[in-house]
C-alpha positions as CSV (number, residue, x, y, z in Angstrom):
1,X,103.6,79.2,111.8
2,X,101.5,82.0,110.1
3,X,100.7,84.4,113.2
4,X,97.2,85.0,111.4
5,X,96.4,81.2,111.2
6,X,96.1,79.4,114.1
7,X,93.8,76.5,113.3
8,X,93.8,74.5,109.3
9,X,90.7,72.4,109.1
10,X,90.9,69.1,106.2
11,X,87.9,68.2,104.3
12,X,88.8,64.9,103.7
13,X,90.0,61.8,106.1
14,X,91.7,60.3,103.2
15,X,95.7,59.5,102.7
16,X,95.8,62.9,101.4
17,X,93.8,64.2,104.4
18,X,96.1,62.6,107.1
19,X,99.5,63.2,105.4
20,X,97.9,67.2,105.2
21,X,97.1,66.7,108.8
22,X,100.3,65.5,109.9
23,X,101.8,68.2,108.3
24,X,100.1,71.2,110.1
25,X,100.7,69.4,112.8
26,X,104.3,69.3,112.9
27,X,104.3,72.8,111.9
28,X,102.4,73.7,115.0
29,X,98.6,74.3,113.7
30,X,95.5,73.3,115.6
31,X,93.9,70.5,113.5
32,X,90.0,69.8,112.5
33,X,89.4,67.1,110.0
34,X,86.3,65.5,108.6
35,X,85.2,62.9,106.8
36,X,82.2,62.2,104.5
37,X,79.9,61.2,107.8
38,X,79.7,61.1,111.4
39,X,83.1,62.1,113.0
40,X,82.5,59.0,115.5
41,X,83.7,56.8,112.4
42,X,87.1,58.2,111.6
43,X,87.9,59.1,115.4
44,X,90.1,56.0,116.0
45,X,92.0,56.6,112.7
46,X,92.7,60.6,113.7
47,X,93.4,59.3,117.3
48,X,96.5,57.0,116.3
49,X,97.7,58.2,112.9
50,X,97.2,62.5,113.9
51,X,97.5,62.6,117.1
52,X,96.3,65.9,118.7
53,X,93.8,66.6,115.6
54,X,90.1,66.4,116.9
55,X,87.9,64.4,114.4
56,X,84.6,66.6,113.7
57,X,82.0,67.7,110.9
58,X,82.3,69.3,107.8
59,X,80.2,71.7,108.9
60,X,82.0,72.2,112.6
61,X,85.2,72.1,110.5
62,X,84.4,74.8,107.8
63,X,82.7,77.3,110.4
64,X,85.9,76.7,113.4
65,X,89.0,77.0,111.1
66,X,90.6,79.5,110.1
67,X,92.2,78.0,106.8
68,X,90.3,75.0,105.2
69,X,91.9,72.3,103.4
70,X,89.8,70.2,100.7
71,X,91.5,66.9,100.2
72,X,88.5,65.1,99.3
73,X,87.5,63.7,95.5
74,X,87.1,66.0,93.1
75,X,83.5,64.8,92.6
76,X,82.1,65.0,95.6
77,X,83.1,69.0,95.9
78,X,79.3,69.9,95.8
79,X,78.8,68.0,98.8
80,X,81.0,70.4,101.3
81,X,79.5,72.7,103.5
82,X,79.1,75.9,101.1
83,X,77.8,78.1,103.4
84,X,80.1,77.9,106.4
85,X,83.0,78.2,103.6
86,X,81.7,81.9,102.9
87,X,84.7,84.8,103.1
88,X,86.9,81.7,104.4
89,X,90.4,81.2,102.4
90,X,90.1,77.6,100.8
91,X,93.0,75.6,99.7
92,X,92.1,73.2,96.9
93,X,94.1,70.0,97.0
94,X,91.6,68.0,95.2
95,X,91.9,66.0,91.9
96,X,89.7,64.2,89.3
97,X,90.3,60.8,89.5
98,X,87.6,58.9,87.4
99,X,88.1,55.5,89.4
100,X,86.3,57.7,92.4
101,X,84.6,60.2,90.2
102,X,83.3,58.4,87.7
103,X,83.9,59.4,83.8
104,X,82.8,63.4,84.2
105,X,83.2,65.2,81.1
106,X,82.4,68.6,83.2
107,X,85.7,67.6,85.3
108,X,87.9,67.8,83.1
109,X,86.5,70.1,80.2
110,X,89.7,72.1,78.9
111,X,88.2,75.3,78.6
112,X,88.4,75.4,82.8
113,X,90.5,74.3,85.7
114,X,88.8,72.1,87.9
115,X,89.8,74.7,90.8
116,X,87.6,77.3,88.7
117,X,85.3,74.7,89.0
118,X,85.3,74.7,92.6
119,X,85.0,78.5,92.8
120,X,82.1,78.8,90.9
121,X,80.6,76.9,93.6
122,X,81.8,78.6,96.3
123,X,81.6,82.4,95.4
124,X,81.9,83.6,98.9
125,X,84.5,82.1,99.6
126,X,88.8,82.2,98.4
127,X,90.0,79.4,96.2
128,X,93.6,78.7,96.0
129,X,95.5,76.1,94.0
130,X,98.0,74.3,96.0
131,X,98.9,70.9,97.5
132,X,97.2,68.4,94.8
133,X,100.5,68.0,92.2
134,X,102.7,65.8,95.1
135,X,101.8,62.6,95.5
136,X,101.0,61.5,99.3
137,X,103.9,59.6,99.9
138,X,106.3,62.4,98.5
139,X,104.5,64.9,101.0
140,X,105.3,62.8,104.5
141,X,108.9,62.0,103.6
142,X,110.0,64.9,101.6
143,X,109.5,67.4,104.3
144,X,112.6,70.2,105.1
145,X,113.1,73.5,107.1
146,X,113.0,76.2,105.4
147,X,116.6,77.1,103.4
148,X,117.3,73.4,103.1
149,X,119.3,72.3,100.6
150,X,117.3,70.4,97.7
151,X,114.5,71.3,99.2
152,X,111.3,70.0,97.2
153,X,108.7,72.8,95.8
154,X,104.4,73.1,95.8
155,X,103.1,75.1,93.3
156,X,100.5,78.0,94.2
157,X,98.2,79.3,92.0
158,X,95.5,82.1,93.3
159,X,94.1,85.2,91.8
160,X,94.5,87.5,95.1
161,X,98.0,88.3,95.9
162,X,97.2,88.6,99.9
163,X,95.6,84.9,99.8
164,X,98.1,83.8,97.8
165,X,101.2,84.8,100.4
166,X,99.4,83.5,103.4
167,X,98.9,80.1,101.5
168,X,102.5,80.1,100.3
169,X,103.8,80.8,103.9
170,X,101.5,77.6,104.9
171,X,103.5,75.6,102.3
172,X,106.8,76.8,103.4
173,X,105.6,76.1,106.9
174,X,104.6,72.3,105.7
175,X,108.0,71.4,104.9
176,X,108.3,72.8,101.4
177,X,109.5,75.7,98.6
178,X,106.5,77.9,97.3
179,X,106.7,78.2,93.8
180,X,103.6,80.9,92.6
181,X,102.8,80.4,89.3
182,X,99.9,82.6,88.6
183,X,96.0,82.9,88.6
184,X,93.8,80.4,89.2
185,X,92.9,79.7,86.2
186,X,97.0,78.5,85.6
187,X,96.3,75.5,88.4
188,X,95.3,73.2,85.4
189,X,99.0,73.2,84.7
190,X,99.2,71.0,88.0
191,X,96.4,68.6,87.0
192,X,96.6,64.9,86.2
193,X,97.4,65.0,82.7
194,X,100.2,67.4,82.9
195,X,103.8,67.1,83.4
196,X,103.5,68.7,86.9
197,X,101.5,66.5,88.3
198,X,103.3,63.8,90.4
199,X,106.5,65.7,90.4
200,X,108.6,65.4,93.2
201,X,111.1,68.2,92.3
202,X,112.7,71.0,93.2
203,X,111.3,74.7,92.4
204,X,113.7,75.5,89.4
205,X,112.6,72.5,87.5
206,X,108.7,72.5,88.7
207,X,109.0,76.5,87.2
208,X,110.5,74.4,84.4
209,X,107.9,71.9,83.9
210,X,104.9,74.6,84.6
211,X,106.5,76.8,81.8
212,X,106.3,74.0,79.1
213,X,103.1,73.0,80.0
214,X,102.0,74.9,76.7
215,X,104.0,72.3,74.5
216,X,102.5,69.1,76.3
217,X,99.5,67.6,74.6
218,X,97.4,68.3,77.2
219,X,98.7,72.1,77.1
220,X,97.8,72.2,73.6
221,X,95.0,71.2,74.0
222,X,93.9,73.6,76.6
223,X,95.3,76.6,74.3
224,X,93.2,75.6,71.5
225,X,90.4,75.4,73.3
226,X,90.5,78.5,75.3
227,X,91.7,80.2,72.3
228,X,88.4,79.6,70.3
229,X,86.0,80.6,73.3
230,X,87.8,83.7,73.3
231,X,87.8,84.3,69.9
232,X,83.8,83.9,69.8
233,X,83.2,86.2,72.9
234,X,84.8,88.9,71.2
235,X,83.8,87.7,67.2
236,X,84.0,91.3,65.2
237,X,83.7,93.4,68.1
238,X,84.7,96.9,67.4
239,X,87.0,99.2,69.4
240,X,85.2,100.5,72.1
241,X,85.5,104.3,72.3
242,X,85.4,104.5,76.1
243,X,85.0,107.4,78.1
244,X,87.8,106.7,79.9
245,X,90.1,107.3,77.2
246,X,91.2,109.7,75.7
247,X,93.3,110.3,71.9
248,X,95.6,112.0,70.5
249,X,97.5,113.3,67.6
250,X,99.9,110.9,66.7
251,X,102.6,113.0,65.0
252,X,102.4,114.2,61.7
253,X,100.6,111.5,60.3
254,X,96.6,111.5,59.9
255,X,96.0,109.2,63.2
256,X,94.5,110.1,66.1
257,X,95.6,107.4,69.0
258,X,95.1,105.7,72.3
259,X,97.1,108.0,74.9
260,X,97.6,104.6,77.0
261,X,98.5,101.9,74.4
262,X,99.8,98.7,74.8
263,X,103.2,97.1,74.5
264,X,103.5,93.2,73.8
265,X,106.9,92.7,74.7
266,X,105.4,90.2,77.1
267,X,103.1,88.1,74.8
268,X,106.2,86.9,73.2
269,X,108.1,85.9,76.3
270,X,111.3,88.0,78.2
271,X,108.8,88.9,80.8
272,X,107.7,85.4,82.6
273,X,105.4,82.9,80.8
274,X,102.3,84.3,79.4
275,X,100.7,81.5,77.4
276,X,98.5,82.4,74.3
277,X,95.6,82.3,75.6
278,X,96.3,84.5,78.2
279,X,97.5,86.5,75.1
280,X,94.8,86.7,73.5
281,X,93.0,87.8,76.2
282,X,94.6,90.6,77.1
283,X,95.1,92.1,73.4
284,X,91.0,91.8,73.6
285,X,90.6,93.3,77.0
286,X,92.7,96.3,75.6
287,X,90.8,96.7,72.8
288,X,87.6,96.5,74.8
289,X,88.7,99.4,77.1
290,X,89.3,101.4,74.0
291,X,93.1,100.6,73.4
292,X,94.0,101.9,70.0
293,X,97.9,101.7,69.9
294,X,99.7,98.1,69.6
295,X,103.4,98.6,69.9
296,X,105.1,94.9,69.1
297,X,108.1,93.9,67.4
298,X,109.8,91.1,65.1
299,X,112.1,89.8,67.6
300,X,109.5,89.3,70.4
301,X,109.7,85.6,70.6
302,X,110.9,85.6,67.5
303,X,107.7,87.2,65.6
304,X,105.2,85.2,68.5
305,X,104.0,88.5,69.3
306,X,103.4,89.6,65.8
307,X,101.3,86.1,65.1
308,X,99.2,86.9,68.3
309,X,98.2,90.1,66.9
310,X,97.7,88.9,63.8
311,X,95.4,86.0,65.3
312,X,93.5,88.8,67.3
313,X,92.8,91.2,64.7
314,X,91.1,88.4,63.2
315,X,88.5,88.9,65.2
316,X,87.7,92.2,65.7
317,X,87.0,95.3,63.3
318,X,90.5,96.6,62.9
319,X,89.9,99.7,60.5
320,X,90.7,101.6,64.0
321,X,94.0,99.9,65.0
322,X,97.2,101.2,64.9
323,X,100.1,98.1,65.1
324,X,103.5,99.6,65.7
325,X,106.3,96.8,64.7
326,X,110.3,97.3,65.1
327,X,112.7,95.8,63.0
328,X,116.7,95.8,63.3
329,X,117.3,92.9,65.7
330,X,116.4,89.6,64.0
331,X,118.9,87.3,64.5
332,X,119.3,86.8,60.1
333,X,120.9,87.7,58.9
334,X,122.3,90.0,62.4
335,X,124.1,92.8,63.0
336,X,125.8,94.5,61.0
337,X,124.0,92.8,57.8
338,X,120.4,94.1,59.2
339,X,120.8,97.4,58.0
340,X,121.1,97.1,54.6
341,X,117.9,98.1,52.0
342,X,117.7,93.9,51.0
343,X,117.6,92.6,55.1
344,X,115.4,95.6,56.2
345,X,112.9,94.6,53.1
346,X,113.5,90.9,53.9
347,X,112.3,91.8,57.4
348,X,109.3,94.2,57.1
349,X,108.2,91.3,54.4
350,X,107.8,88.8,57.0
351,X,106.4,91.1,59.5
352,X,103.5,91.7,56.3
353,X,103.2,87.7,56.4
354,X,103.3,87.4,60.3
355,X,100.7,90.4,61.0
356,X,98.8,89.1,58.0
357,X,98.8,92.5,56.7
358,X,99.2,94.4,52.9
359,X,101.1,97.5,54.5
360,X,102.5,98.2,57.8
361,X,100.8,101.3,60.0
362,X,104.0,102.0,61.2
363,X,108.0,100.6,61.5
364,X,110.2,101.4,64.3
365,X,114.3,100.9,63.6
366,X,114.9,98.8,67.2
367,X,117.3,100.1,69.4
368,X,120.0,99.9,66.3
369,X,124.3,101.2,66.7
370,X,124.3,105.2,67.7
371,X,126.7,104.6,64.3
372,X,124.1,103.4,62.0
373,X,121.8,106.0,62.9
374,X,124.2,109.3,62.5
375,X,125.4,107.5,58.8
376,X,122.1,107.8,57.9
377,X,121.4,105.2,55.4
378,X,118.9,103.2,56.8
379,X,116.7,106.2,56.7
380,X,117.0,106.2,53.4
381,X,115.7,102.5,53.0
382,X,113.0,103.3,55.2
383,X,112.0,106.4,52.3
384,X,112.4,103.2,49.7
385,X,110.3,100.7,51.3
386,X,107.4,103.4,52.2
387,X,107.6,104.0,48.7
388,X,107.6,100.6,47.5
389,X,103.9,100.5,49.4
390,X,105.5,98.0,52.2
391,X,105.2,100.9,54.9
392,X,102.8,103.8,55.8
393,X,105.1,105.5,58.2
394,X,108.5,105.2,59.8
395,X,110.0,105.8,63.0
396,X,112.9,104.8,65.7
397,X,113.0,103.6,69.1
398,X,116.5,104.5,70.8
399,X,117.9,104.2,73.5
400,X,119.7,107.6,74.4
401,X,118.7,111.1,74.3
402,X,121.5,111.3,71.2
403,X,119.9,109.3,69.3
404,X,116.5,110.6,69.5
405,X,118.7,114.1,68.5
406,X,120.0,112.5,65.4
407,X,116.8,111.0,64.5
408,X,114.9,114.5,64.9
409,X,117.2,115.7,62.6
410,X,114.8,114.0,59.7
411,X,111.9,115.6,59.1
412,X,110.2,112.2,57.5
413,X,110.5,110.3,61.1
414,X,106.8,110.4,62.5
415,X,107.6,109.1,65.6
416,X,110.7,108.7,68.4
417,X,109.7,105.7,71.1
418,X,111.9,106.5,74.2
419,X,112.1,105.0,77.8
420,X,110.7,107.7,79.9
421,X,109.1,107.7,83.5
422,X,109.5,109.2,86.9
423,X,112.7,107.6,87.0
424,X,113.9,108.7,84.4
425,X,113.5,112.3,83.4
426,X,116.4,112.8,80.8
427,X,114.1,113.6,77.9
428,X,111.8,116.5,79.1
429,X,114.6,118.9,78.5
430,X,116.1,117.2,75.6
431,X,114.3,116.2,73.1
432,X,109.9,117.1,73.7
433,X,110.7,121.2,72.9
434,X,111.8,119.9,69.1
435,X,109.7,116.8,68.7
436,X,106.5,119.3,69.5
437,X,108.2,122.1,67.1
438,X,108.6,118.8,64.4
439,X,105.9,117.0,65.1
440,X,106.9,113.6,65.4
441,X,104.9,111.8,68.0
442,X,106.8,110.4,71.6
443,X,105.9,107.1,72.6
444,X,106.7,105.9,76.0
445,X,108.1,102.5,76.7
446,X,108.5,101.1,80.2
447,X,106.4,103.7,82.2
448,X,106.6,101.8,85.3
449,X,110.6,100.8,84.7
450,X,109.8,97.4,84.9
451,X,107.1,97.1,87.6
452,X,109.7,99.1,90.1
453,X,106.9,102.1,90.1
454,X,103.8,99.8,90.5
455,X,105.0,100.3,94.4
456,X,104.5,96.3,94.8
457,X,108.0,95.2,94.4
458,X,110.4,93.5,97.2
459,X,113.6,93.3,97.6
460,X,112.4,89.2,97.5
461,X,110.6,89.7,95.0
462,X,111.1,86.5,92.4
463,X,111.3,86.5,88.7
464,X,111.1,83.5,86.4
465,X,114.4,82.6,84.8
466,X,112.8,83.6,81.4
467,X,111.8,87.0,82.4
468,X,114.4,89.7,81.8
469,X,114.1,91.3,85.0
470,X,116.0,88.1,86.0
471,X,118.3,87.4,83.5
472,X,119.0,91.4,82.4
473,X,119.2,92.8,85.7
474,X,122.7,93.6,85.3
475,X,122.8,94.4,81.3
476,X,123.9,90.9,80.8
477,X,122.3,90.0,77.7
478,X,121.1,93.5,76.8
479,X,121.4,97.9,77.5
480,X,120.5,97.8,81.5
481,X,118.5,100.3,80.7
482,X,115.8,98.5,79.0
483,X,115.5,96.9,82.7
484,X,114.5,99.1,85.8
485,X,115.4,101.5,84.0
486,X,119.0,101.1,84.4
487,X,118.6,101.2,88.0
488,X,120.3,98.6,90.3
489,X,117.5,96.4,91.5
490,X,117.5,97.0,95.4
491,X,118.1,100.3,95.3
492,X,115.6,100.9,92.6
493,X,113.0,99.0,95.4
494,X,113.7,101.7,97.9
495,X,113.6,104.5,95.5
496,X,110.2,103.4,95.1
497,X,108.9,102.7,98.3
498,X,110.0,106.6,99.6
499,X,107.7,107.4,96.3
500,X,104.8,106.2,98.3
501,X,104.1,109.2,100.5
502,X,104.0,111.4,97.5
503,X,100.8,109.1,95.7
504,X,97.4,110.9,96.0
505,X,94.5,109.6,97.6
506,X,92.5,107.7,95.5
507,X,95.6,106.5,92.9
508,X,97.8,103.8,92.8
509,X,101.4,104.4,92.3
510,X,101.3,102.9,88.9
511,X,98.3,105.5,88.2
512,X,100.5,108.4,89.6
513,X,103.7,106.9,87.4
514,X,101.4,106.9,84.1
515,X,99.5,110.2,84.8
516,X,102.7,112.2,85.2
517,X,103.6,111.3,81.7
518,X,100.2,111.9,80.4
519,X,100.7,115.9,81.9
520,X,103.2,116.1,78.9
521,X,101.5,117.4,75.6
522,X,104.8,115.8,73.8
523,X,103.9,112.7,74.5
524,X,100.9,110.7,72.0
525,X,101.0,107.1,73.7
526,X,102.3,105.4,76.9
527,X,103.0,101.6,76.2
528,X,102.5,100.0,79.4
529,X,102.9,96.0,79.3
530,X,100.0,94.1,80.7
531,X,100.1,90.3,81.9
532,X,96.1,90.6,83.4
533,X,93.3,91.9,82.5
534,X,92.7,93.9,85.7
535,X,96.6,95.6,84.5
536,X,94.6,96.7,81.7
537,X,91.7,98.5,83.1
538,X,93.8,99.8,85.7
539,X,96.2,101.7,83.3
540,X,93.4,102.6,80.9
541,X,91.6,104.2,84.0
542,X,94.6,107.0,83.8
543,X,93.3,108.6,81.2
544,X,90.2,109.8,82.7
545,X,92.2,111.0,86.1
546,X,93.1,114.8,86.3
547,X,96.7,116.1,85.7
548,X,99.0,116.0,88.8
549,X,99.3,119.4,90.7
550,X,101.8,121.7,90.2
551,X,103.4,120.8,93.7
552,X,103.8,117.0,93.0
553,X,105.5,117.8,90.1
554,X,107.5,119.7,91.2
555,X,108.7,117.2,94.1
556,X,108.9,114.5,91.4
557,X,111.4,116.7,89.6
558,X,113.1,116.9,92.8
559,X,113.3,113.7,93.9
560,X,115.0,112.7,90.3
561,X,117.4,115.2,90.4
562,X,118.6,115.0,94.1
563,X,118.2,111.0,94.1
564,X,117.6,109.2,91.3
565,X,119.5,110.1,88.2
566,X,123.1,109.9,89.8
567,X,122.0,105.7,89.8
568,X,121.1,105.0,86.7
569,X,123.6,103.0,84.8
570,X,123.6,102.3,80.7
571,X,123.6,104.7,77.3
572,X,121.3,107.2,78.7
């Protein structure tokens, strides 16, 4: 049982309200539960079917518990006790049923989950999604300790990480797996209407059927809908010139840059499910914090990051964004048939038609052979396709300081993108002395090595079987380096944690990570990935802090040298 919780009250004396009932029971919770009236008229019903719950009033209930439960119909959500529900953690287990509710168009309006619903009504108070996708029946007899095999799953859905454990350690308590699929706003994945609802399943396949709620009708729907309410909040807004950002040089060329940027590796998928919506969002909430810098690439989800970016400059007035593409990896015709003048045009083409574009600002080579680099033909094709108008400028992302060498070697690259961060140092004495002397601007790519510097990582911690910090934790599909930073997992979790003592007052470890890298005049943009909005303004708010001090720069330095860099596996 949850040492913090002691007693769950239930809104709700219905079979969903007595199933929940009898579960915190068995898992050893002091009960409340209410119905829609006097307490007096369910007390028989809680005597013989809960025994040991006490039958009392919504109010009583809301005001005594620690944890409340709302198992009642959707519709009648307004009549709960709003005010004895303020700072309270609620769990919403309710669903729109329009045999109860009546036909409510409000209820089930796409542009909103009905759990968004309910915490617009009660702004006090802590709304999480969980306990509404089972059906009754399932609950009571599908019940299992904790490690059991075949164990069924809940999904969670909350938009505070604290609530969100406590309500997940509830779940596991009730007899069941947590599976956490995101912000509130995700629970309509678990709604009637979608393929998660009713599922009696296991947590790899309720991750499964949560991921492809997007391809469902109903998820289509949603998309489309959310899609076009974002589009119109932000119609033609301009960048916003922030003064919490600040720009840069970017190389040799004429443009002057976001120092934090924004990297979209995630929008097309390797990185957990971000839906397009979502998306959309967060290219707009960059752009609304005065993100200048778009680093993408043809082979994120197979150009679905492209078509984003391309459906989000749409809207805004883009004369002051800068979209970085890569090309090199595309599957057709592969390697080593990508590097030839015909495949490279073939591919910058259908970046042109996917970014909906006349020239590109900028193309990267993408991680290509150390070989096809030092031959030194594709930088010729590169001259040929900048002249043929396809291009404005060329560059290279690489994965080893021997690379970036060979690259520097031509005057006409304007920029190297390189994997640099606190845990990985290699490139301050390397290559930023000659990029300055060229010119050629540095971009930074994973800045937090894969969250492992954001300082909220677990050795626990769980990553969706789409997301590479799952499947490329080991360099499996990919270089290792490209994930934590070539560092092995675990270790790379207590590498970060003895980071924590060093993080000043006022920062987050993530805002330490990013600063340090901003102290280097070599580097013109940092690329941090963002899944949230609150990532966004969180990174963006780097800009404005002041450089690290000598000292914890110095100790940084040390604690690479003496105990991080002998870990770190991969071309490097």
């Amino acid at each position: 049982m949850t040492s913090q919780v002691k007693t769950i009250g239930i809104l709700g004396a219905g079979k969903v309200g007595i199933v929940l009932a009898q579960l915190a029971l068995k898992a050893g919770y002091n009960v409340t539960i209410a119905g829609s009236g006097n307490p007096k008229k369910i007390a028989l019903t809680v005597k013989i079917l809960t025994p040991g719950a006490i039958a009392k009033t919504a109010e009583e209930v809301a005001r005594e518990s620690d944890i409340v439960i709302l198992a009642l119909p959707l519709g009648k959500h307004q009549n709960i006790p709003k005010d004895e529900l303020g700072g309270k953690l609620v769990i919403d287990a309710m669903n729109y049923w329009w045999e109860v509710d009546g036909i409510r168009d409000d209820l089930t309006d796409p542009r909103t989950s009905s759990s968004e619903i309910v915490q617009a009504f009660l702004p006090n108070s802590h709304i999480v999604k969980a306990l509404n996708h089972m059906g009754y029946h399932n609950l009571y007899d599908e019940t299992k300790p904790e490690g059991s095999e075949h164990r069924k799953a809940i999904a969670v859905a909350g938009d505070k990480e604290s609530d969100i454990k406590v309500v997940s350690k509830i779940v596991s308590d009730f007899g069941f797996d947590p599976v956490v699929i995101g912000p509130l706003s995700s629970g309509i994945r678990l709604e009637p209407g979608s393929d998660a609802f009713g599922a009696n399943v296991e947590a790899d396949a309720l991750r499964e059927l949560i991921q492809n709620f997007p391809k469902t009708k109903r998820g289509r729907e949603v998309e489309a809908t959310r899609n076009s309410v974002i589009e119109a909040q932000h119609s033609l807004r301009p960048i916003a010139y922030n003064r919490s950002m600040n720009y840069r040089k970017f190389g040799k060329t004429n443009k002057t840059v976001s120092e934090i940027g924004l990297g979209t590796w995630q929008l097309g998928g390797s990185w957990g499910d971000v839906s397009d919506e979502e998306a959309i969002d967060i290219l707009h909430t960059a752009a609304d914090n005065g993100v200048t810098f778009f680093d993408t690439a043809d082979v994120y989800g197979d150009g679905k990051s492209e078509r984003l970016i391309a459906q989000f400059m749409k809207s805004r007035k883009a004369k002051d964004i800068f979209i970085a593409t890569k090309i090199g990896r595309f599957s057709d015709p592969g390697w080593p048939d990508n590097f030839t003048l015909d495949a490279m045009r073939m591919h910058v083409q259908a970046s042109l038609k996917r970014l909906e574009v006349d020239v590109l600002d900028l193309v990267q080579l993408h991680c290509i052979p150390t070989d096809v680099l030092r031959d030194g033909a594709v930088f010729e094709h590169l001259r040929t396709l900048k002249n043929e108008g396809l291009i404005k400028e060329f560059g290279v992302s690489v994965e080893t300081m021997e690379e970036a060498l060979i690259c520097l070697e031509h005057e006409d690259v304007a920029s190297l993108q390189v994997i640099f961060n606190i845990f990985r140092q290699k490139a301050i004495h390397t290559i930023f002395d000659e990029a300055l002397k060229k010119d050629t601007a540095i971009i930074v790519r994973l800045p937090l090595a894969s969250g492992l510097l954001s300082g909220k990582m677990t050795k626990t911690t769980h990553f969706d079987a789409t997301d590479h910090r799952n499947f490329n934790r080991n360099g499996e599909s990919f270089n290792v380096g490209e994930t934590f930073a070539g560092l092995p997992y675990e270790k790379g979790v207590e590498l970060a944690d003895e980071l924590k003592h060093l993080v000043p007052e006022g920062m987050t470890m993530a805002q330490m990570a990013l600063r340090w890298i901003l102290d280097f005049p070599a580097v013109s943009t940092v690329i941090p990935g963002a899944s949230s909005a609150t990532q966004i303004e969180s990174n963006v708010s780097t800009s404005s802090l002041k450089p690290l001090s000598k000292e914890l720069h110095q100790k940084l330095t040390d604690f690479y040298e003496q105990q991080v860099q002998m870990n770190i596996r991969g071309p490097y």
